[in-house]
Phi, psi and omega in degrees: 000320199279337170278340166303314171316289141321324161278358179246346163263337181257352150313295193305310192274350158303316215275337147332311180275333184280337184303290179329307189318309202291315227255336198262341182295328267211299180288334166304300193264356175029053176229150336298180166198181198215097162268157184194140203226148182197130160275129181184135167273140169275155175252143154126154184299161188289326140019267192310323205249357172267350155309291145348290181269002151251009187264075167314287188311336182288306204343325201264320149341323220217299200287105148311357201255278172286105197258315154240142154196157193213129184142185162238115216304059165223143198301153187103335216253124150314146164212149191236133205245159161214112167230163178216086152345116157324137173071352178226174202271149165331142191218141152272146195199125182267117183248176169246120167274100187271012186221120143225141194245090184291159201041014187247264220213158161218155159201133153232198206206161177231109185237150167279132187032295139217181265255137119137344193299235156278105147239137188267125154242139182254134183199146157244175201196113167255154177196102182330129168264318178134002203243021217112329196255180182214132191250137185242122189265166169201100185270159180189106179272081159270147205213150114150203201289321173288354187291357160282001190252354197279139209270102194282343164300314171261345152291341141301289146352308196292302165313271187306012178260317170307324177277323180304306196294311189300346201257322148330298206268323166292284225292355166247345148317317174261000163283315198281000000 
């Protein structure tokens, strides 16, 4: 009995260690991971729409997605999120602004407990077009040992709903 035991504590403690391994290789290699990515020109001078997309409190106004948020596009800065996939339940999310460029790009990230486990990175990206418009890039990163399980559909969906309400949301700021 006592060998069993022993042999079964030291299974449990391999597969412990590979686990790590597997969980500290993973946050090293930002592998696996899954992206999507969606483009779309906007109305309005580049101002109006980063302004938009950094104004976090309007967010529950305007955002399907992201339903609340609070913080600020500075690097460093928490933002505390409630966002909701299409098809899945709402999630709260303490993210960090590992980027912020004004009137250019933001990105934060998120991770569930810790680094290589699920981590989410978000980012936009402006770019003028010159007509008026502003083509808004929007990326959505997922990475680490769960990022194979992550529903690569509603994070597409999600992004184009987003992008839809934001494109919305300039064109009646500039009838009104």
């Amino acid at each position: 009995m006592r060998r069993g035991l022993r042999l079964t504590l030291i299974t449990a403690g391999a597969l412990a260690l590979v686990a790590l391994l597997a969980l500290g290789l993973s946050a090293v290699l930002d592998r696996p991971a899954k992206v999507v990515t969606i483009s779309t020109a906007v109305p309005g001078p580049k101002q109006e729409v980063w302004e938009a997309l950094t104004d976090f409190r309007s967010y529950d106004d305007w955002n399907p997605v992201i339903t609340e948020a609070d913080g600020e596009a500075r690097e460093g800065t928490e933002l505390d999120l409630d966002v909701a996939l299409p098809g899945h339940d709402p999630e709260s999310l303490d993210a960090e602004v590992v980027i912020a460029r004004p009137e250019r790009k933001v990105r934060w990230q998120d991770r569930l407990l810790v680094p290589g486990l699920r981590d989410w990175e978000y980012e936009f990206v402006l770019e003028p077009l010159g007509d008026g418009r502003v083509l808004v890039v929007q990326q959505l990163r997922i990475e680490g040992l769960l990022a194979p399980f992550a529903d690569k559909d509603a994070a597409q969906e999600a992004l184009v709903l987003t992008a839809q309400a934001l494109e919305q949301r300039l064109e009646e700021s500039a009838v009104g």
